[in-house]
C-alpha positions, 0 to 999 in steps of 0.5 A, a space after each residue: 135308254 130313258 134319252 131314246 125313249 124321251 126323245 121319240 116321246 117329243 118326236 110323237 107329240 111334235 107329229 100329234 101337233 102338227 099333224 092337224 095342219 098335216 091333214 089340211 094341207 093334204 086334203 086342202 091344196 096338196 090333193 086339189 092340186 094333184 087332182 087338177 094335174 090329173 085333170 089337165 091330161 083329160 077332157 073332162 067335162 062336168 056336165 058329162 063326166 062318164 063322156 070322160 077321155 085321155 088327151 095327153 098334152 092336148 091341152 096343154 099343146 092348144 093353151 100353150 100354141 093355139 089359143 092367145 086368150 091365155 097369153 093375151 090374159 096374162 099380158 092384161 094382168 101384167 099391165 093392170 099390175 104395173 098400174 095397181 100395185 105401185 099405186 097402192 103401196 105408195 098410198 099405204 106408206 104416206 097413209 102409215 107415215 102419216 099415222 106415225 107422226 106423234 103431232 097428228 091429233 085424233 091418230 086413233 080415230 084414223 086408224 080405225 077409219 082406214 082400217 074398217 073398210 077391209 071388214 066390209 066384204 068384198 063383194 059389197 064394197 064393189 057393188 058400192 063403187 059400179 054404183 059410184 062410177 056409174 057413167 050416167 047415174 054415179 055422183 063421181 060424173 054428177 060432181 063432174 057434169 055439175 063443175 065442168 059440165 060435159 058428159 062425164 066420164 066412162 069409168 068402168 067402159 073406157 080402155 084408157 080408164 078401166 084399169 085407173 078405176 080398178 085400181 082406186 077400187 082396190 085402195 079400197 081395201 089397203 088398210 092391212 096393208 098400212 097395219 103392217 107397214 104402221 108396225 114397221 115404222 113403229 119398229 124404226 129406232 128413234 136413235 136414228 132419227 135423232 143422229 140425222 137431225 144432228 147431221 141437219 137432214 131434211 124430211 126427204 133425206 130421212 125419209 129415202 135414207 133411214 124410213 123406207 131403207 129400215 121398212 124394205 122388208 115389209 115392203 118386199 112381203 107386201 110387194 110378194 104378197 100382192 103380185 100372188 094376189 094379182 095373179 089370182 085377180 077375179 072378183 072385182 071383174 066378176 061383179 062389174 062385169 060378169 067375166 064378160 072381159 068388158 070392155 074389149 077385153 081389157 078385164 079378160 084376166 087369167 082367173 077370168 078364163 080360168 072361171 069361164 072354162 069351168 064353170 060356164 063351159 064346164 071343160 074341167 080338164 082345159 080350166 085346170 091347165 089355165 090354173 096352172 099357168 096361173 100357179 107357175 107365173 105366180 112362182 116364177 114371179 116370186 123366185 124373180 122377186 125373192 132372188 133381185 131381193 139381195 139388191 135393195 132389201 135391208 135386214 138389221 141383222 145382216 151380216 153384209 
């Protein structure tokens, strides 16, 4: 008797502690998302709610059949994608090599300065770089004009460059990343390295063979975690451009459509199956990811 009682006892202080989370979780994403549901059979309007009305699959038909702005959205941040995610990850690793080796002098003051631009908002940081890359005004095309002369370069209104400055927009903000890929390197046994200096390996072999083998994992959250932030991808066009999709429509991202049905057409019901299009392509990329994962990711306790 006195075991059941205390096992029930652990049971409602084990409910009592995660019981807060509980409650988030339901108010915060469970429910808003039930509610959008709900709000993809509707035309629903926000302006005009009492003008409300039952549509079926009507939206779902029209995003799914009839309008290409969705298909063509998630073809753009795909292509973005393949550009920005590689780029970031590879500079975050020789940024964290770099700031592992133990003859780097002032390592501290290095990993601050790439660590303190991700306390600045986001918001500010884009602000400073659309002045930046400014074609007429921004000091990248001052320094080009007053080197090599010519009229400098249309950073942010090129289709052939728009997603090349996006992209360097974003390292902006990699220091997280090299955070937690500089733990991972860290966490590397040092036996290894020392057998393949006996073994006469080179500074690439250990690095292809022993370095990025042992940081796979780490690797593979942050390639999860960036395709997800991918596909929620909004601010940086929203600053520079205001959602317009400017130029020729190559920034017209899903959170871009999502945004604009909402909150510039006020059509509820379509902008909540825009988000789920959003969440579903978000899940299916993970489960890709998650099951080619057994290929190419190390665990060291792993018992293959």
């Amino acid at each position: 008797m006195k075991t059941k009682f205390f096992l029930k006892r652990q049971q409602l202080w084990g409910f009592i502690f995660i019981a807060p989370w509980l409650i988030g979780f339901l108010l915060f994403y469970a429910g808003p998302m039930l509610v959008s549901l709900i709000y993809s059979f509707l035309d629903y309007n926000l302006i005009q709610p009492e003008l409300t009305k039952f549509v079926g699959i009507g939206n779902w038909r029209r995003a799914i059949f009839e309008d290409k702005q969705i298909l063509m959205s998630i073809y753009r941040i795909l292509e973005y994608t393949i550009i920005s995610l590689p780029l970031s990850l590879v500079f975050s690793l020789f940024a964290a090599v770099l700031l592992n080796n133990k003859y780097l002098l002032g390592k501290k003051l290095f990993r601050a300065l790439y660590y303190i631009p991700t306390m600045v908002p986001l918001v500010a940081t884009v602000i400073i770089w659309k002045g930046i890359l400014n074609e007429q005004t921004g000091w990248v095309n001052l320094m080009i004009k007053g080197t090599v002369g010519g009229e400098g370069l249309r950073w942010l209104a090129s289709t052939k460059l728009v997603y090349i400055s996006y992209a360097f927009i974003g390292l902006w903000g990699v220091g997280n990343t090299i955070v937690i890929l500089l733990a991972g390197l860290q966490g590397i046994p040092q036996s290894l390295y020392e057998a393949s200096y006996i073994d006469g390996a080179n500074g690439w072999q250990r690095m292809t063979r022993i370095t990025i083998p042992m940081i796979t994992p780490i690797l593979f959250y942050n390639i999860i975690t960036g395709v997800v932030g991918m596909m929620q991808y909004f601010l940086v066009p929203m600053v520079i451009n205001q959602g317009s999709g400017y130029p020729e429509g190559m920034t017209n991202f899903p959170m871009v459509l999502f945004y604009r049905h909402a909150f510039s057409y006020f059509n509820m019901g379509y902008a909540a199956v825009i988000a789920w299009f959003i969440f579903v392509l978000g899940l299916i990329f993970t489960l890709i990811l998650f099951g080619t994962s057994k290929g190419w990711v190390f665990y060291a306790d792993s018992k293959n």
